[in-house]
N, CA and C atoms of all chains as a GROMACS GRO file, in nm:
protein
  558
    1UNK      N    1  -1.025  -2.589   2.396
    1UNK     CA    2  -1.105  -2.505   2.305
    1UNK      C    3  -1.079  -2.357   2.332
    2UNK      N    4  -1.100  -2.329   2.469
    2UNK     CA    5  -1.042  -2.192   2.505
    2UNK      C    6  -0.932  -2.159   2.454
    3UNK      N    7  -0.811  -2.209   2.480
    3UNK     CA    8  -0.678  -2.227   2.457
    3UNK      C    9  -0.660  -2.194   2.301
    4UNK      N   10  -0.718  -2.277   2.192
    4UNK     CA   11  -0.725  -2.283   2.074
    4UNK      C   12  -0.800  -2.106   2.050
    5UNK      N   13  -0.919  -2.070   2.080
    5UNK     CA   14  -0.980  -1.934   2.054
    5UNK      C   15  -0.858  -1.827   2.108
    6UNK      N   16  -0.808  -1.839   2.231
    6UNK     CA   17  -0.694  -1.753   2.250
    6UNK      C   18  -0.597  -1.739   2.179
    7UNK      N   19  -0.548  -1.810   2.138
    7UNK     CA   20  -0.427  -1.849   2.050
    7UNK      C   21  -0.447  -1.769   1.884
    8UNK      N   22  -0.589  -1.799   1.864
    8UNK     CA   23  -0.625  -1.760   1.743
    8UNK      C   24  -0.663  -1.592   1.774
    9UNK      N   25  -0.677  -1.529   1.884
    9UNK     CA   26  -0.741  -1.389   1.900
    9UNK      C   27  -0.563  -1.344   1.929
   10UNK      N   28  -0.437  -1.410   2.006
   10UNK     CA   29  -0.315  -1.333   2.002
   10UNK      C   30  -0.259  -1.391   1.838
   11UNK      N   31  -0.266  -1.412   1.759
   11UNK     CA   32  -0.293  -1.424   1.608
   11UNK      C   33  -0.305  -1.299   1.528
   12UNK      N   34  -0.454  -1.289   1.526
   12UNK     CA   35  -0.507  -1.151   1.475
   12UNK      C   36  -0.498  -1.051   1.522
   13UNK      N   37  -0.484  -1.043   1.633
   13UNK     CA   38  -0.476  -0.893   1.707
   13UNK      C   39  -0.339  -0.830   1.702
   14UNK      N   40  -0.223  -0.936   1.664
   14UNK     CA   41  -0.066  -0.929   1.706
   14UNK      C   42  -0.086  -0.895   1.524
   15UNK      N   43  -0.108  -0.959   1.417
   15UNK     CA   44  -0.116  -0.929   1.258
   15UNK      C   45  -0.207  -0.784   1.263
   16UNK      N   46  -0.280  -0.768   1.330
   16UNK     CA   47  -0.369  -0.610   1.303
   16UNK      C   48  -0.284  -0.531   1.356
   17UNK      N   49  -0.198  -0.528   1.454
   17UNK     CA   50  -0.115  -0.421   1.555
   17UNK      C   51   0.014  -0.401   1.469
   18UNK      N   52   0.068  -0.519   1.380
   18UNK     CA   53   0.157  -0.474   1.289
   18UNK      C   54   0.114  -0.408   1.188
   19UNK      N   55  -0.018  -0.436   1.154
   19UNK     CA   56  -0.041  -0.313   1.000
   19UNK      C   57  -0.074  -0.186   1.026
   20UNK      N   58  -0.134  -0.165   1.181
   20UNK     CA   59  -0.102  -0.040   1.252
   20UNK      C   60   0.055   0.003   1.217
   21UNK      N   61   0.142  -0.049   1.295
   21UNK     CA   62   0.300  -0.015   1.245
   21UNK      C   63   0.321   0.027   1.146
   22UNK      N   64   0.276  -0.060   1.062
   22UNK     CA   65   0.308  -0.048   0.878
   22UNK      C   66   0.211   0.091   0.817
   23UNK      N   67   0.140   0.111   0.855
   23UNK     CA   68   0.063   0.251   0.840
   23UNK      C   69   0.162   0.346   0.936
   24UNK      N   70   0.169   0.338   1.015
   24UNK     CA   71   0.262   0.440   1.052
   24UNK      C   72   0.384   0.478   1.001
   25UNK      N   73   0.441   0.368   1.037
   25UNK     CA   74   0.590   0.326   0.950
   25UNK      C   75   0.614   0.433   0.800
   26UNK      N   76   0.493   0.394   0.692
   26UNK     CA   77   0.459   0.450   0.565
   26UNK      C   78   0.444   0.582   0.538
   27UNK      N   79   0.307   0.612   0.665
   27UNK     CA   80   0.298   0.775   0.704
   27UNK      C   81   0.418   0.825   0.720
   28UNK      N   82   0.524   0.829   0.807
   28UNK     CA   83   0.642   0.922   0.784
   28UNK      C   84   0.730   0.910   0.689
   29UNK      N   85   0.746   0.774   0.622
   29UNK     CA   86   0.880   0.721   0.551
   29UNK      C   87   0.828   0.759   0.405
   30UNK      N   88   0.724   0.759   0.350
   30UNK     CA   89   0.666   0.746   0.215
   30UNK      C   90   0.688   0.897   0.158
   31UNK      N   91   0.718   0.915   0.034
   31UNK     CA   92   0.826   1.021  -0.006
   31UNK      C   93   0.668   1.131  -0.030
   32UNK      N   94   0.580   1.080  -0.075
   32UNK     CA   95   0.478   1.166  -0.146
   32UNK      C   96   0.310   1.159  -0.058
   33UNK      N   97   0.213   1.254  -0.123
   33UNK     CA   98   0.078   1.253   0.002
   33UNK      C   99   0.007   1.141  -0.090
   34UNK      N  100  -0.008   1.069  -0.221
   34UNK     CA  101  -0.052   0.962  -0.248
   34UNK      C  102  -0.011   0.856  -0.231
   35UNK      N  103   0.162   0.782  -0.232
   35UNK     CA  104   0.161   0.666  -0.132
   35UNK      C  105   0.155   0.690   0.005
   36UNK      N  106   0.163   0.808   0.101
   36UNK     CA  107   0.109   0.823   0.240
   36UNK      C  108  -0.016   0.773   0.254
   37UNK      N  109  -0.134   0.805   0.161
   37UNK     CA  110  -0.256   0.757   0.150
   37UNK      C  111  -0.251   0.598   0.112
   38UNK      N  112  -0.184   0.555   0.055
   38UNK     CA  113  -0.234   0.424   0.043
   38UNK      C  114  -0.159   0.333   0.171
   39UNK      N  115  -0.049   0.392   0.244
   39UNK     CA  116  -0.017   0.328   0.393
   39UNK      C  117  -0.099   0.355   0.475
   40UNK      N  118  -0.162   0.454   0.461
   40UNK     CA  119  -0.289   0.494   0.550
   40UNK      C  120  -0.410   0.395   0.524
   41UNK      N  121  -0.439   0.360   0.434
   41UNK     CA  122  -0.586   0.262   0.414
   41UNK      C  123  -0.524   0.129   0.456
   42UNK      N  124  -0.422   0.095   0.421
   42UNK     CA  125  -0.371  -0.046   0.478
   42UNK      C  126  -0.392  -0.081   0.617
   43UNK      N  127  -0.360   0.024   0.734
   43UNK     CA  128  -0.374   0.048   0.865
   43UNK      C  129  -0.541   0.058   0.892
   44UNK      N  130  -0.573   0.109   0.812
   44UNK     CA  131  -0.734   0.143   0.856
   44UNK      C  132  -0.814   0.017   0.818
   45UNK      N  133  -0.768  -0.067   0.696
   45UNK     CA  134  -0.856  -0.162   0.675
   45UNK      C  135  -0.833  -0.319   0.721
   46UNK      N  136  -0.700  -0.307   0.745
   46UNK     CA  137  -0.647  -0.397   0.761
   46UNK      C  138  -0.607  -0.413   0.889
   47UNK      N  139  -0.598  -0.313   0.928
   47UNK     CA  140  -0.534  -0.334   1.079
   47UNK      C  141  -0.649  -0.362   1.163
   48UNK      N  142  -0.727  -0.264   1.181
   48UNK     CA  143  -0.903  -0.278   1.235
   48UNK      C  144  -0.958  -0.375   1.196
   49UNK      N  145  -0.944  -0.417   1.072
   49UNK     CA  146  -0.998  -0.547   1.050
   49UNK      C  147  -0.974  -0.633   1.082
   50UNK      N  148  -0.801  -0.679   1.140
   50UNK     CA  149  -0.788  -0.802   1.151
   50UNK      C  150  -0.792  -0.789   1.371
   51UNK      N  151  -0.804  -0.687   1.381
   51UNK     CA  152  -0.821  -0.632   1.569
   51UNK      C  153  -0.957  -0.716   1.587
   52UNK      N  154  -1.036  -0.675   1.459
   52UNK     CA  155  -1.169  -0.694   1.525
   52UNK      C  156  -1.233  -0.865   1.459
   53UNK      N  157  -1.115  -0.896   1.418
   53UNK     CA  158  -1.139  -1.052   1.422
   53UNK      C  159  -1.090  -1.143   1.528
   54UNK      N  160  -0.972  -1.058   1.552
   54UNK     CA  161  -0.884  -1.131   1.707
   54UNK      C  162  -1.032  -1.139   1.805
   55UNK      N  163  -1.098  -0.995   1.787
   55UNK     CA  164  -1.218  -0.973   1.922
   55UNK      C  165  -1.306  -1.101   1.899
   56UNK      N  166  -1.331  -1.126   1.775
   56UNK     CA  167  -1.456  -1.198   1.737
   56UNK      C  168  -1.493  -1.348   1.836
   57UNK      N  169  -1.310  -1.351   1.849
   57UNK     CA  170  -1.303  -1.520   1.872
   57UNK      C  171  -1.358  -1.485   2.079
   58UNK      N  172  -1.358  -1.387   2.086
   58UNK     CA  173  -1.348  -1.392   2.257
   58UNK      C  174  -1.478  -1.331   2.297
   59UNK      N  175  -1.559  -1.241   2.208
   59UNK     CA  176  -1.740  -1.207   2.262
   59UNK      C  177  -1.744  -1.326   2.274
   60UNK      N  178  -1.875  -1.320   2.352
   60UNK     CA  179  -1.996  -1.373   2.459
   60UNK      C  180  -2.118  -1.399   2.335
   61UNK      N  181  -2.176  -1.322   2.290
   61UNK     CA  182  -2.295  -1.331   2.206
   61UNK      C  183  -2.294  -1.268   2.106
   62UNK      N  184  -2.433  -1.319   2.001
   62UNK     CA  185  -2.433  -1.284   1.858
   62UNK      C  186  -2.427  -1.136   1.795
   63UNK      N  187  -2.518  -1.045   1.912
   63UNK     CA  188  -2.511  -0.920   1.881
   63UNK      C  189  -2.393  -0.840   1.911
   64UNK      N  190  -2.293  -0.897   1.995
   64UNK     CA  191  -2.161  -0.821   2.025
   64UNK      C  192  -2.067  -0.860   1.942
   65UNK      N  193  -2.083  -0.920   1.859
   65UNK     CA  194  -2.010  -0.971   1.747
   65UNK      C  195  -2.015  -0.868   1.632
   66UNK      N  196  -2.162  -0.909   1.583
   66UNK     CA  197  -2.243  -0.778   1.476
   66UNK      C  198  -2.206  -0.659   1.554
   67UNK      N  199  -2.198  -0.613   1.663
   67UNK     CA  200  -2.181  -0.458   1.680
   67UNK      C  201  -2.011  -0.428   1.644
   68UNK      N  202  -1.916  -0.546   1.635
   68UNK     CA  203  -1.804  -0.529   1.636
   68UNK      C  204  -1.761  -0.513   1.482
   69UNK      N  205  -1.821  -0.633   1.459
   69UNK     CA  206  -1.848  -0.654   1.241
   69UNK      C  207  -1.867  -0.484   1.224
   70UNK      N  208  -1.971  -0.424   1.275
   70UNK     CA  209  -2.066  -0.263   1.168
   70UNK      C  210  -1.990  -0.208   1.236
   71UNK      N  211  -1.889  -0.215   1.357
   71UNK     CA  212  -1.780  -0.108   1.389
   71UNK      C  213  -1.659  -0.089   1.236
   72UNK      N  214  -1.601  -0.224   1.219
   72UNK     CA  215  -1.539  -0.267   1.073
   72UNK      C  216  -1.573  -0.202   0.966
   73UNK      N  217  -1.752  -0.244   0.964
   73UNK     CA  218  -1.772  -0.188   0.829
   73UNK      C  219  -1.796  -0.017   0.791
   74UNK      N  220  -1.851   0.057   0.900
   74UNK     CA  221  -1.820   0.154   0.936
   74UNK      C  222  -1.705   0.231   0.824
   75UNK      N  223  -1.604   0.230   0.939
   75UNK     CA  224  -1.466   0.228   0.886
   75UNK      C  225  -1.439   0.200   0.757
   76UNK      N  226  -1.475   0.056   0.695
   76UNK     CA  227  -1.428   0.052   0.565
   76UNK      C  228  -1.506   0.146   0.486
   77UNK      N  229  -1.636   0.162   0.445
   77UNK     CA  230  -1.700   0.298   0.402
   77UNK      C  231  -1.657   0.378   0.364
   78UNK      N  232  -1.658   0.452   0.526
   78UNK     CA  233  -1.559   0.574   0.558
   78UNK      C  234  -1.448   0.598   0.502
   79UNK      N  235  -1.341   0.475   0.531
   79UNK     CA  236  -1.215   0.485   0.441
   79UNK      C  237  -1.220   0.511   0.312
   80UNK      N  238  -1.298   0.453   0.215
   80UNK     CA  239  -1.352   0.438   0.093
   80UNK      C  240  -1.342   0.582   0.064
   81UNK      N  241  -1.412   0.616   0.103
   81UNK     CA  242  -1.484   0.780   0.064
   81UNK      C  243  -1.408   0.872   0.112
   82UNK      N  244  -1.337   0.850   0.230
   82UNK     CA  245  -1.234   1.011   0.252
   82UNK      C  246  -1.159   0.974   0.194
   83UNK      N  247  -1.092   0.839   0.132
   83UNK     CA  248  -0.971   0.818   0.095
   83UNK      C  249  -1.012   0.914  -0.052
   84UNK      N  250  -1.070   0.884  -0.159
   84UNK     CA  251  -1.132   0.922  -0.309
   84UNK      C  252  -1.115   1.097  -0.240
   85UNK      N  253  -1.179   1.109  -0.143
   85UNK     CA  254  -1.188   1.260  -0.123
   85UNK      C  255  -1.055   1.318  -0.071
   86UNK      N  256  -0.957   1.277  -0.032
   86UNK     CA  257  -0.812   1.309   0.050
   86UNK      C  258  -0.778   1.280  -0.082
   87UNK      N  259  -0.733   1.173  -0.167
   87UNK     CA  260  -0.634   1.184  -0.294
   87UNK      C  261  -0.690   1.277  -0.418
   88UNK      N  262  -0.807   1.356  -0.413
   88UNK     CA  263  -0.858   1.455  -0.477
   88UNK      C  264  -0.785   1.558  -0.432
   89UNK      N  265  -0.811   1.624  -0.314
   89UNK     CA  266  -0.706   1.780  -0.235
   89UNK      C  267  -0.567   1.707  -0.270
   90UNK      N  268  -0.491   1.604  -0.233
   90UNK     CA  269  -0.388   1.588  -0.237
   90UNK      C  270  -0.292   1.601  -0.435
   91UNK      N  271  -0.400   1.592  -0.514
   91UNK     CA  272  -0.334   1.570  -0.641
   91UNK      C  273  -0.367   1.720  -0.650
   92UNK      N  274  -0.442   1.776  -0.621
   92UNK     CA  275  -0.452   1.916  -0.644
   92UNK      C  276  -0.346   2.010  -0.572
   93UNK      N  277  -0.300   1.978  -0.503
   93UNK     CA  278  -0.163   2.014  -0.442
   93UNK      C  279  -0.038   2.029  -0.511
   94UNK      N  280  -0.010   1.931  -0.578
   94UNK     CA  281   0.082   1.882  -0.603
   94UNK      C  282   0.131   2.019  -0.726
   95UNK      N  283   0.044   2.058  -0.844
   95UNK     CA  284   0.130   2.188  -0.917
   95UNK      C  285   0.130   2.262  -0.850
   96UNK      N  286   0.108   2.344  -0.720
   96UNK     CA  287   0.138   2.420  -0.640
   96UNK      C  288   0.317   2.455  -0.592
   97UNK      N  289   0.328   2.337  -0.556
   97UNK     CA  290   0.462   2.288  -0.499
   97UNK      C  291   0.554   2.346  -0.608
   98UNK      N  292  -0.495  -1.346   2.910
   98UNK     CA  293  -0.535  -1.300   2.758
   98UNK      C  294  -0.588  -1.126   2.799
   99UNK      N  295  -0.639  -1.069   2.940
   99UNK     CA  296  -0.661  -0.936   2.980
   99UNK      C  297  -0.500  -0.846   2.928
  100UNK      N  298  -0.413  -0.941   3.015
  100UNK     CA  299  -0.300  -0.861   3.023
  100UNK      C  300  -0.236  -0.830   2.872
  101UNK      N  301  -0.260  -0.937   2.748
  101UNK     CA  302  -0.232  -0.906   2.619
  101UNK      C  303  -0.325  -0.826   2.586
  102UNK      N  304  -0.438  -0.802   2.569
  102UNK     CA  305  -0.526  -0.705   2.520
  102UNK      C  306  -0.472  -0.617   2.546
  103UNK      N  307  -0.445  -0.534   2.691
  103UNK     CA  308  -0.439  -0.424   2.749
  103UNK      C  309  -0.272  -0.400   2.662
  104UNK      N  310  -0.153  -0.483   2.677
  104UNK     CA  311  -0.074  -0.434   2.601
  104UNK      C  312  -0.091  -0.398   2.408
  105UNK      N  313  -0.158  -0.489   2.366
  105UNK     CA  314  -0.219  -0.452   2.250
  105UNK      C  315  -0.281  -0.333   2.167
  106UNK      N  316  -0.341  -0.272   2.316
  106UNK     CA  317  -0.432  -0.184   2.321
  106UNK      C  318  -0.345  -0.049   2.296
  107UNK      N  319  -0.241  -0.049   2.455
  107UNK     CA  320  -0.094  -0.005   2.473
  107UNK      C  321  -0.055   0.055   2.300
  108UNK      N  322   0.001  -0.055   2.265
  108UNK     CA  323   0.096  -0.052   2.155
  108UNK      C  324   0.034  -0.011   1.988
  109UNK      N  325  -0.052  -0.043   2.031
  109UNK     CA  326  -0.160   0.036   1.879
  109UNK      C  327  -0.147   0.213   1.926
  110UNK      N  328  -0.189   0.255   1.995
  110UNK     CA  329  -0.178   0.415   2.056
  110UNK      C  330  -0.060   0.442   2.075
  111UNK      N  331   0.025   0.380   2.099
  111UNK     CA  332   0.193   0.463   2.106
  111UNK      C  333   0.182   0.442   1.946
  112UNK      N  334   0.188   0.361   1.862
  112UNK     CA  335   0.222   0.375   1.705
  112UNK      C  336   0.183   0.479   1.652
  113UNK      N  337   0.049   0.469   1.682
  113UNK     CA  338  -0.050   0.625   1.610
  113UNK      C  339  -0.006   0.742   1.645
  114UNK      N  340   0.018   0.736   1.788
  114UNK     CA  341   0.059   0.868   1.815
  114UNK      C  342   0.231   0.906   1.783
  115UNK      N  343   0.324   0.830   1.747
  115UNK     CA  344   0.425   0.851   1.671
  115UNK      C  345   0.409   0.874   1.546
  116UNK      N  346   0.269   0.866   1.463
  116UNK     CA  347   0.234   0.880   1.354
  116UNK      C  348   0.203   1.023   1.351
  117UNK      N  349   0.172   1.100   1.452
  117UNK     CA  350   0.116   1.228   1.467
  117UNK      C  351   0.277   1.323   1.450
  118UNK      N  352   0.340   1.267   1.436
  118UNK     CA  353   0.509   1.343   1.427
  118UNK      C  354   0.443   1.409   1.254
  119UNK      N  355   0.387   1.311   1.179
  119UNK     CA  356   0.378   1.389   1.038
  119UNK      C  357   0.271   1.539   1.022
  120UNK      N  358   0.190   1.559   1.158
  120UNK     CA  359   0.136   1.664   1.193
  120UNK      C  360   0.225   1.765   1.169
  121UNK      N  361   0.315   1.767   1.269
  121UNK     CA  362   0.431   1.858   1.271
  121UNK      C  363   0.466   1.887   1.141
  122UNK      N  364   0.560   1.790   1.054
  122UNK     CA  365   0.624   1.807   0.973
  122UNK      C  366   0.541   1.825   0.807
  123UNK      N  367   0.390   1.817   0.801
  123UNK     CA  368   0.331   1.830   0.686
  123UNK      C  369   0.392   1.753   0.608
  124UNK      N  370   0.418   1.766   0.430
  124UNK     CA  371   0.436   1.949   0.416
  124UNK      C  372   0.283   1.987   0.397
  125UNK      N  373   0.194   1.910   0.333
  125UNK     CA  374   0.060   1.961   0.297
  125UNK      C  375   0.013   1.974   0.381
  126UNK      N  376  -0.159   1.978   0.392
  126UNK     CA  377  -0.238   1.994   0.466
  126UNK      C  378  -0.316   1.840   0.483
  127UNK      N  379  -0.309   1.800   0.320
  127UNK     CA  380  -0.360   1.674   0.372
  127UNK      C  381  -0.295   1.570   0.461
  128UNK      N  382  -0.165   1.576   0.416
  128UNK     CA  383  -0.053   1.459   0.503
  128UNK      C  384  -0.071   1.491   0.623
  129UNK      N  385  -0.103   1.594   0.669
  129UNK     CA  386  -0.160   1.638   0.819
  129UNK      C  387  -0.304   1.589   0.841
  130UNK      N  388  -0.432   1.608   0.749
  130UNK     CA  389  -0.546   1.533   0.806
  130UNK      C  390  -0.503   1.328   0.783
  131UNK      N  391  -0.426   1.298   0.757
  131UNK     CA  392  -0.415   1.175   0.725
  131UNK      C  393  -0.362   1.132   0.837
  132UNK      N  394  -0.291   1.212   0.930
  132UNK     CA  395  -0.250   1.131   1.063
  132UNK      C  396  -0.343   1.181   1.163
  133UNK      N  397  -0.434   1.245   1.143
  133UNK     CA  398  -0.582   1.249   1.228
  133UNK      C  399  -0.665   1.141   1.197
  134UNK      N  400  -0.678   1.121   1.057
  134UNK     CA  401  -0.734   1.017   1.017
  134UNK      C  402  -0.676   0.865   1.128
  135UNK      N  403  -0.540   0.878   1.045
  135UNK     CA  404  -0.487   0.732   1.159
  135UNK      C  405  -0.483   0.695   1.328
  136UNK      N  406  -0.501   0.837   1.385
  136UNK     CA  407  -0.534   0.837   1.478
  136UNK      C  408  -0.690   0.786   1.568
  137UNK      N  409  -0.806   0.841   1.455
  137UNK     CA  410  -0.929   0.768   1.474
  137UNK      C  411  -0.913   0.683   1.465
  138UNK      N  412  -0.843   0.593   1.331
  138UNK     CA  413  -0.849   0.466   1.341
  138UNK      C  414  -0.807   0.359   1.456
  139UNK      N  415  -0.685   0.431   1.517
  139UNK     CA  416  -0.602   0.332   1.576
  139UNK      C  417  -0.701   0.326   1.772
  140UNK      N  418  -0.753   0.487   1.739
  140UNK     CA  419  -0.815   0.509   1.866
  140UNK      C  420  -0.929   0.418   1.876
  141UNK      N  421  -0.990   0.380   1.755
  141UNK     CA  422  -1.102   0.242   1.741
  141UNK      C  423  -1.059   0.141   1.756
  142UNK      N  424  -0.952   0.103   1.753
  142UNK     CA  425  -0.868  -0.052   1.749
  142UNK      C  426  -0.818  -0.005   1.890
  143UNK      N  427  -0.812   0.074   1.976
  143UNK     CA  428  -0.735   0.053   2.080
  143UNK      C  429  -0.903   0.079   2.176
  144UNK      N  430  -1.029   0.144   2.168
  144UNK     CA  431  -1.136   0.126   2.248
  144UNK      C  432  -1.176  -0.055   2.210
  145UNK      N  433  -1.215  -0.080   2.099
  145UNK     CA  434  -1.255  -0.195   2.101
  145UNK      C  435  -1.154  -0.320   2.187
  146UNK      N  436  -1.028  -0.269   2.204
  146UNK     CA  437  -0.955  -0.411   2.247
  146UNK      C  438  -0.985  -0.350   2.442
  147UNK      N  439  -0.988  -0.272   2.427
  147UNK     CA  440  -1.018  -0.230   2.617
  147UNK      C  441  -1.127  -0.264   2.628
  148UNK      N  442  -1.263  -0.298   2.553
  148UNK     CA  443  -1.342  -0.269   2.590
  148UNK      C  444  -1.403  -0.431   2.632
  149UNK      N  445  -1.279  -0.528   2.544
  149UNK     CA  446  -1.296  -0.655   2.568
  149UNK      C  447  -1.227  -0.698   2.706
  150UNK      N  448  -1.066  -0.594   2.698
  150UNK     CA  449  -0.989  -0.609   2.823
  150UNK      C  450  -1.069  -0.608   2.929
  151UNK      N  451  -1.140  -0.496   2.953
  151UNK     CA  452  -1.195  -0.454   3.093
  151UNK      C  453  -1.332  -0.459   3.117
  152UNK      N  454  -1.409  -0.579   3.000
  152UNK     CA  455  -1.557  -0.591   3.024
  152UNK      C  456  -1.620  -0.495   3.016
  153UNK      N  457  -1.580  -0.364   2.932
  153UNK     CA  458  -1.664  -0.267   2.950
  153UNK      C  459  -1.766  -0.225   2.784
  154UNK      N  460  -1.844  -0.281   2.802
  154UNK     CA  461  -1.926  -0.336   2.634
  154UNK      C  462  -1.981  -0.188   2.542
  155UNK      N  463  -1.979  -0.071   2.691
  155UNK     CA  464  -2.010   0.039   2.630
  155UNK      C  465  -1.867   0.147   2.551
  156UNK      N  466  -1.744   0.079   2.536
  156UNK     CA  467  -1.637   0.129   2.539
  156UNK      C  468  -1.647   0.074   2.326
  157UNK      N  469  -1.759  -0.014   2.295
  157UNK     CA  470  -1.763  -0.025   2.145
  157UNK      C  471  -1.839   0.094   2.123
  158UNK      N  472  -1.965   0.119   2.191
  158UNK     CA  473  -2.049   0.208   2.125
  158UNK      C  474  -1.974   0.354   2.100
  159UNK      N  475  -1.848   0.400   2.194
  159UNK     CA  476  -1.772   0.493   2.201
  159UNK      C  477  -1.686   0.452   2.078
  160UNK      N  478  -1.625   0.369   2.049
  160UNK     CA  479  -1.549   0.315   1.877
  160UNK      C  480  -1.662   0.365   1.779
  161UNK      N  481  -1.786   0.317   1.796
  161UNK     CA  482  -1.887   0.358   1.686
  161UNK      C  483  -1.876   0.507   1.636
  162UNK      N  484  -1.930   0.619   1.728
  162UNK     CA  485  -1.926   0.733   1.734
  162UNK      C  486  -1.787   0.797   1.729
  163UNK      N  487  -1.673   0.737   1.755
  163UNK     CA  488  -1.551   0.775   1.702
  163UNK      C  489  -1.532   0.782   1.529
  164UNK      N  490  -1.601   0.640   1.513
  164UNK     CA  491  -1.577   0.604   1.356
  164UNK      C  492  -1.655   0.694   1.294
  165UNK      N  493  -1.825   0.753   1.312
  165UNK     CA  494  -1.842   0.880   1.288
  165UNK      C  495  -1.807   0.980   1.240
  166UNK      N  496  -1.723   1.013   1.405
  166UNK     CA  497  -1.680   1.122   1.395
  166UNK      C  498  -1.544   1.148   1.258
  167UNK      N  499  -1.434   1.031   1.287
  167UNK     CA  500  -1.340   1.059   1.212
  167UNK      C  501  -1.364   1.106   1.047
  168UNK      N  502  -1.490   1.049   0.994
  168UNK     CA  503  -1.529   1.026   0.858
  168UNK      C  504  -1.565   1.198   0.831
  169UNK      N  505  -1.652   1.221   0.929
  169UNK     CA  506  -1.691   1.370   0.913
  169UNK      C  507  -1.594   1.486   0.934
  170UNK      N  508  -1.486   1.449   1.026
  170UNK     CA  509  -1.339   1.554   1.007
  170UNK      C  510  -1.306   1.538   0.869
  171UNK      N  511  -1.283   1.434   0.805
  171UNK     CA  512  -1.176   1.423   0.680
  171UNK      C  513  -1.328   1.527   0.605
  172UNK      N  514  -1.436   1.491   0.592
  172UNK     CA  515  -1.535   1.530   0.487
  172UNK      C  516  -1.495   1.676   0.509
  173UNK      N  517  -1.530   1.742   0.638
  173UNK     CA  518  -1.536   1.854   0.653
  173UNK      C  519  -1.429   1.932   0.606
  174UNK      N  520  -1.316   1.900   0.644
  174UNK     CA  521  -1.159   1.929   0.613
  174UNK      C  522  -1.108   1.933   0.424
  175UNK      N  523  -1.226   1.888   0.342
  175UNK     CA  524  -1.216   1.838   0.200
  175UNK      C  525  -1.316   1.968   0.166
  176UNK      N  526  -1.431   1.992   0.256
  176UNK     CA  527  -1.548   2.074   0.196
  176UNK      C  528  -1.448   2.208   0.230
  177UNK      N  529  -1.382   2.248   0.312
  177UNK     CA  530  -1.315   2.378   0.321
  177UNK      C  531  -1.252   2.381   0.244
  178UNK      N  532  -1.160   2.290   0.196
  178UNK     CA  533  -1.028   2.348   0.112
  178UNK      C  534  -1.062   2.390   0.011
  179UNK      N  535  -1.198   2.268  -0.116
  179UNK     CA  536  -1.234   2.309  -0.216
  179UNK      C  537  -1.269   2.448  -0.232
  180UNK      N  538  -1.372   2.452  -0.118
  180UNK     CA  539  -1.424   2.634  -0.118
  180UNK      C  540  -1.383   2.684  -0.099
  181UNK      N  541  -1.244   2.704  -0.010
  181UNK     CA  542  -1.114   2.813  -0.025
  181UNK      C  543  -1.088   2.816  -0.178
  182UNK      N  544  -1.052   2.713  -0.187
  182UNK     CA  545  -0.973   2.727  -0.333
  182UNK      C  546  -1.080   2.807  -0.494
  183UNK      N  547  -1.180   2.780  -0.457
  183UNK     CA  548  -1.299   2.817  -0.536
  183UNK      C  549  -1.292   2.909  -0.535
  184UNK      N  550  -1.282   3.000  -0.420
  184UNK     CA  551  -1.311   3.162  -0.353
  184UNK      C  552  -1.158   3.188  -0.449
  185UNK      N  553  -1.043   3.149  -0.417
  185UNK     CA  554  -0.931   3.224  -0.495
  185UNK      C  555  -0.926   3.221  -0.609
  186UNK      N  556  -1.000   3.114  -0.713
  186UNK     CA  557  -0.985   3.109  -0.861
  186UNK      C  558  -1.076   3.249  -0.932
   0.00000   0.00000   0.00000
């Protein structure tokens, strides 16, 4: 059973650490500041999200779980809203150039 | 499963912080708050996996207040530019 929960936490945590990559990866390689932004939310929602499912399988109790979940949701929010607010300055940029 | 966390942990923070190369190179200002941005993030994915590594349960509540914080840089960083830009029109 252990064995099986481990297996499943180097799973998610090894799939979240690559969409870290892939957000990075995007951040330098992506020609413009609106697909930079959308490699950026991939990493933030996806990557954290799937970190903090790897965690899920290895807490101890119910509330260290939920504190790990509203760490997630947090974040997704957050992302939500700076993202709408970052591709606002960023399109406003752009006739400048 | 300590010793994978801790490399996990490792390898999320070397990514991000190779992500901070677009600091340097802009060209905007935002493509520069966007690898601050990724940096909170990755700095939350790399406290939460230590914090499982090394039993240390107060190392989430520090992810919490990171996640915070990062939301209120990007806000803050959005409320200046507009009002720069306001002030020059």
């Amino acid at each position: 059973m252990t064995l099986a929960l481990d297996g499943l936490t180097v799973l998610a945590v090894c799939a979240g650490a690559f969409f870290f990559l892939a957000g990075t990866v995007g951040l330098l390689r992506f020609p413009d500041a609106l697909s930079r932004l959308h490699a950026l939310t991939k990493a933030d929602n996806l990557g954290l999200g799937l970190v903090v499912l790897g965690l899920l399988f290895q807490v101890g109790g119910v509330l260290a779980a939920l504190k790990l979940i509203s760490v997630w949701l947090l974040t997704l929010l957050a992302g939500a809203t700076v993202t709408q607010l970052l591709a606002r300055v960023a399109r406003a940029d752009v006739p400048h150039d | 499963m300590v010793d994978f966390l801790l490399a996990a942990a490792g390898f999320v923070l070397v990514t991000v912080a190779v992500g901070l190369v677009r600091i340097l190179s802009g060209p905007g200002d935002a493509d520069r708050i966007m690898a601050a941005q990724l940096l909170g993030t990755g700095g939350i994915a790399a406290l939460l996996l230590l914090a499982q590594a090394m039993s240390v349960p107060a190392a989430i509540d520090v992810g919490l207040v990171l996640a915070l914080l990062a939301a209120f840089v990007s806000v803050a960083f959005v409320k200046g530019v507009t009002r720069s830009q306001a002030g020059e029109a």
